[in-house]
N, C-alpha and C positions, 0 to 999 in steps of 0.2 A: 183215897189218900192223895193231896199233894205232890205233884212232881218234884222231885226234888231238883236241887239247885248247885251249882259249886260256887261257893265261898272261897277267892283265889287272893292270897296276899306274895307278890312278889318282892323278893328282897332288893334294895337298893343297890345296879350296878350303873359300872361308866355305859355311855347312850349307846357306844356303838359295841353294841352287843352282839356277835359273829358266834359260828356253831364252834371255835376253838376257844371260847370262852363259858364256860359252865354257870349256867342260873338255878335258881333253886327257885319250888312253886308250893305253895303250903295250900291243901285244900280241905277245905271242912268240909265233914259229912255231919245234916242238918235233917233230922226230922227220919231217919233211914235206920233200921235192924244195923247194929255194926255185924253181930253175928253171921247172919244172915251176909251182908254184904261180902265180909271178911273171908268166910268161909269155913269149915271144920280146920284147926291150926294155921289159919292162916293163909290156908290153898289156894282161896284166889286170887287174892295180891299177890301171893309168892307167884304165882302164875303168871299175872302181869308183866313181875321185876324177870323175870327170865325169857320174856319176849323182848325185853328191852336192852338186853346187859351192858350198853355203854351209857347205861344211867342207873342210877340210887331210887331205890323207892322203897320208903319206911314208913309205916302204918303206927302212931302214936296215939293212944285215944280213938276221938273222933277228928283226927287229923292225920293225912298223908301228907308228907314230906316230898317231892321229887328234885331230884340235884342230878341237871345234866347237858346236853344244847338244848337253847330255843326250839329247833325244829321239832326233837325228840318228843320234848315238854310238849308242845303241842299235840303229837300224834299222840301220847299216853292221856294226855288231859280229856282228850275225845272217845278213848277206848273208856276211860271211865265214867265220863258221862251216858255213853251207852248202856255200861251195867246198870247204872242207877235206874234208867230209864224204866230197862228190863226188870228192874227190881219191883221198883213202885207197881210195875202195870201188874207184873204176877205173882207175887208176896214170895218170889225165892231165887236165889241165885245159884247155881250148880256150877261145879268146873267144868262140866261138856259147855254150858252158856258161855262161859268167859273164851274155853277153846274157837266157838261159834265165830265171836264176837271179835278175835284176834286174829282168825283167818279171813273176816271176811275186811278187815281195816288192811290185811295185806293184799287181800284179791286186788281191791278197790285201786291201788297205784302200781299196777302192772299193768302196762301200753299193749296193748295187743293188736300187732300192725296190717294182719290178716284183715280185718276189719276197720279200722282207719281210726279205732278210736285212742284220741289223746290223751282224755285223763277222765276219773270220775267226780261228778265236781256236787255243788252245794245241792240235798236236797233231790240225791240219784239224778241231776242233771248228767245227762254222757253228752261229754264235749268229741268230736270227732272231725276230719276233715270231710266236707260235704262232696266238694266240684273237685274234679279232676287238677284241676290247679293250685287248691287250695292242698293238697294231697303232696304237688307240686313244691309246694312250698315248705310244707314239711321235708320230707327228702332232701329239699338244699339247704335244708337248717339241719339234717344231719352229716352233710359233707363237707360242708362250709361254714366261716367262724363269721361271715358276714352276709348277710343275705338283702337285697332289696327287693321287697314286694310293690308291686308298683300298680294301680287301677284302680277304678272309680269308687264310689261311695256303695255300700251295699254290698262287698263280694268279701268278705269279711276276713280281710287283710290284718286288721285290727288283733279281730278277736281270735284266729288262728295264732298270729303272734302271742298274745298275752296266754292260751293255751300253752304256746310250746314255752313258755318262760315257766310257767307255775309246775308245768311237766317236770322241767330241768329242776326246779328246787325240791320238787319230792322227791324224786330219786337221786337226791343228795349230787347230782352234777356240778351244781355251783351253790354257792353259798347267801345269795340275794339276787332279787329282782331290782332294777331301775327302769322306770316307766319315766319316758319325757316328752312334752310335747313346747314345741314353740307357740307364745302367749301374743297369737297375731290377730288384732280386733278383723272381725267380722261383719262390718258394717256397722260396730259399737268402738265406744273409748275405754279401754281399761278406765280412764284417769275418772270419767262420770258413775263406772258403776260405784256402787254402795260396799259399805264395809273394807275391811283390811285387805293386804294383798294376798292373803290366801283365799277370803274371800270372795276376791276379783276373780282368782286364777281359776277354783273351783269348777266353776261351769265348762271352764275350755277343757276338762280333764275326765268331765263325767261321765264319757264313753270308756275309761279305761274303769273307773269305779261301776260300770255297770255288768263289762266283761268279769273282774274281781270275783262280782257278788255272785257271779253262776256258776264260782269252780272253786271257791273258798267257805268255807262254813264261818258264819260271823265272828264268831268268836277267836276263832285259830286268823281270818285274816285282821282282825284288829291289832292280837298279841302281836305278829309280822310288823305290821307297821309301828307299831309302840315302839320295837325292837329293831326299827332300823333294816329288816329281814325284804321288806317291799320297801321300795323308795317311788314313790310318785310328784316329780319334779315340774317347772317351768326347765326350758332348757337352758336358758341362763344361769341356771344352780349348777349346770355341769360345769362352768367353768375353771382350770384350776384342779382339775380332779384328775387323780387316776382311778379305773375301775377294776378292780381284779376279783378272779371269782365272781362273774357276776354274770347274769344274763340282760343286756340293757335292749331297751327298745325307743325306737325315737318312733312316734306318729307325728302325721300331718308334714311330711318333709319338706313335700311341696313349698311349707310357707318359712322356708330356711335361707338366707344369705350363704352365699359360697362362703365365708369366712364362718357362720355359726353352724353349718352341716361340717367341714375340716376340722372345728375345734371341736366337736361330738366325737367324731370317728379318732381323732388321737389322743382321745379318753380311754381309751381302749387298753384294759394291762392284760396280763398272762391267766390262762384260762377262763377267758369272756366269750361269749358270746352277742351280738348285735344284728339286729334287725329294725329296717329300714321301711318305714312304710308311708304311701304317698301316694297320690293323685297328679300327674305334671299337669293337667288341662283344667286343675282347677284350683288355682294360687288367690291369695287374699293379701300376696304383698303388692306396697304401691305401685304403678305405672311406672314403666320403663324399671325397675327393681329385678334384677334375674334372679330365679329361683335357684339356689344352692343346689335341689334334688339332680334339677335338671343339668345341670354342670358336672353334676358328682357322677351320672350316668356315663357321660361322658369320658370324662378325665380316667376312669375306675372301671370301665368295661373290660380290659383283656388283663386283670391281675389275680393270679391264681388264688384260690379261697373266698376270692366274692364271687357270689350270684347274681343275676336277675331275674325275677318270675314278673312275667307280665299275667295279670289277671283281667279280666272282661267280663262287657255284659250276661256271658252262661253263668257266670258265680254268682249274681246276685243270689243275695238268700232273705230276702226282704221282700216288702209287697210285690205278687207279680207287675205292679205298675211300673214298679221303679225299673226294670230291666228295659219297658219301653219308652221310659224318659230317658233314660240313658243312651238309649239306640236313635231318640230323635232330637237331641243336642247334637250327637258323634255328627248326622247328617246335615246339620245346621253347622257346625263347624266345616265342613268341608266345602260345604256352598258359599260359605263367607270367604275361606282360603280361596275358593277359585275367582271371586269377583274381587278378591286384592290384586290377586295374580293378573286379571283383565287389566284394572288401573293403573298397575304398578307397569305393565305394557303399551298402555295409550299416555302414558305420560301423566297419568295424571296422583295426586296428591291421596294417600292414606288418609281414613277418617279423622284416625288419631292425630294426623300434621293440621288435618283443616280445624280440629278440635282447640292446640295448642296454638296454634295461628289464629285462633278466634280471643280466645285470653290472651292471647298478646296486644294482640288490637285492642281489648277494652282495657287493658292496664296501660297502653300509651295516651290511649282517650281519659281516663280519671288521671293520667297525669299534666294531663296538657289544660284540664280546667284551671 
């Protein structure tokens, strides 16, 4: 037998579709026993609708109906795709199966902090905080409405974040996700690459689409974002906006002007949460450009409700290589500082002045031809 499939038709609502606004999801059962599925009068749908009671769910035909939020819709839309599953594979469905099936979809979004783990994500991935800091950094995102996590590449500042965001919308805490990163070339031109500007943006964001993919089940994160439920932006979309109910996350802060990290942070409405994440020793804005991150440390260090978590080479959770490139750049940095520090004592001229001192002289020389 064929797996079976859902057949989903959503009615037509306005875009921004929030859990105080009720959608309705029509799913066809194709190819499947309705008996069998249904149950003797009905029992195990009627079973379903009463794990759910702030939504509608009506069994017409070969058609359920569901009328209720987005989020709901979604968790119901999955419990019943599991029946099916369990249908097809073993030619029957009983209400101890469906009981099964609706304890263990409730197990599954219960944080159990004894063990560090965050959520249970696509595919029995267990999302968890690994390093002591990373552990860190949860705990200051449970004390505080704003947290900066701050360290190099690999220690997975990132994807802890996007954990505790997809955490806070199952358990119903806030009502969307906003993921934003600043669209700062890399040693590339926005303006050369190929296709549209979503298509530019794309690539600069694909480290949040990949955390996504390991804590969302495809389907339930597509419906989110259709729905407005996940927002994945350029930070220039924040502009103008208030955020409420929402858990927002800026990555790559590092590559933020003081004026475009201040306009992210007083985005901020009533019951938000935000987090901050960045690398300061590793910016991709132009020369002599200060880094917003690094300003906003500053300015933002002694006010009650932000944090700081400084994370480090122990976090890496990537190749163990990367932990000792890390370890021998940090050492290469400090040998450069201390032979500025020489120069800058003997009198003599930073690389970077003899560099602009050197384009200054050939821009007088092509002018003087």
């Amino acid at each position: 037998m064929r797996a079976e499939t859902l057949s989903v038709f959503i009615n037509p609502k306005p875009t921004n579709t929030l859990a105080t606004e009720p959608v309705e999801k029509i799913i066809t059962l194709e190819s499947v026993s309705l008996p069998e599925f249904l149950g003797v009068a009905n029992q195990n749908i009627n079973q379903v609708a009463q794990a759910f009671p702030q939504s509608r769910i009506i069994s017409r035909g070969n058609e359920i109906r569901i009328k209720g939020s987005p989020q709901e819709i979604v968790k119901i839309s999955e419990v019943l795709q599991m029946l099916i599953e369990h249908l097809n594979r073993y030619g029957r469905l009983s209400a101890e199966n469906v009981t099964s099936y609706l304890r263990q979809d409730e197990e599954q979004q219960q944080f159990d902090e004894n063990d560090n783990v965050l959520l249970y994500g696509a595919k029995g991935v267990v999302v968890r905080a690994r390093t002591a800091n990373q552990q860190k950094m949860v705990a200051a995102a449970r004390e505080n409405d704003i947290v900066f996590a701050l360290g190099p590449a690999g220690t997975g500042k990132t994807y802890t974040a996007v954990a505790l965001a997809v955490r806070a919308l199952k358990n119903k805490e806030v009502r969307k996700i906003i993921i934003t990163r600043p669209a700062v070339e890399a040693g590339e031109n926005l303006g050369f690459l190929p296709g549209d500007l979503k298509e530019k943006i794309d690539p600069y964001l694909r480290p949040i689409y990949d955390a996504l993919d390991d804590m969302v089940v495809g389907e339930k994160l597509k419906f989110y974002q259709e729905n407005r439920i996940i927002e994945i932006a350029p930070l220039a979309y924040m502009r103008g906006r208030t955020l409420n109910n929402a858990f927002i996350l800026l990555d790559e802060a590092q590559n933020t002007t003081p004026m475009q990290i201040k306009m992210f942070l007083t985005r901020m409405g009533p019951n938000s949460k935000v987090i901050i994440t960045g690398d300061p020793s590793q910016t991709d804005l132009p020369s002599r450009q200060k880094s917003g991150l690094v300003e906003a440390m500053q300015i933002l260090k002694n006010i009650k409700g932000i944090s700081f978590v400084e994370l480090d080479a122990a976090d890496v959770v990537r190749h163990k290589l990367v932990k000792d490139i890390i370890l021998a750049y940090d050492r290469h940095d400090v040998q450069e500082r201390a032979k500025a520090d020489e120069r800058h004592r003997n009198g003599e001229p930073d690389r970077a002045d003899d560099q602009n001192a050197s384009k200054r002289r050939n821009q007088r020389d092509k002018g003087g031809q």
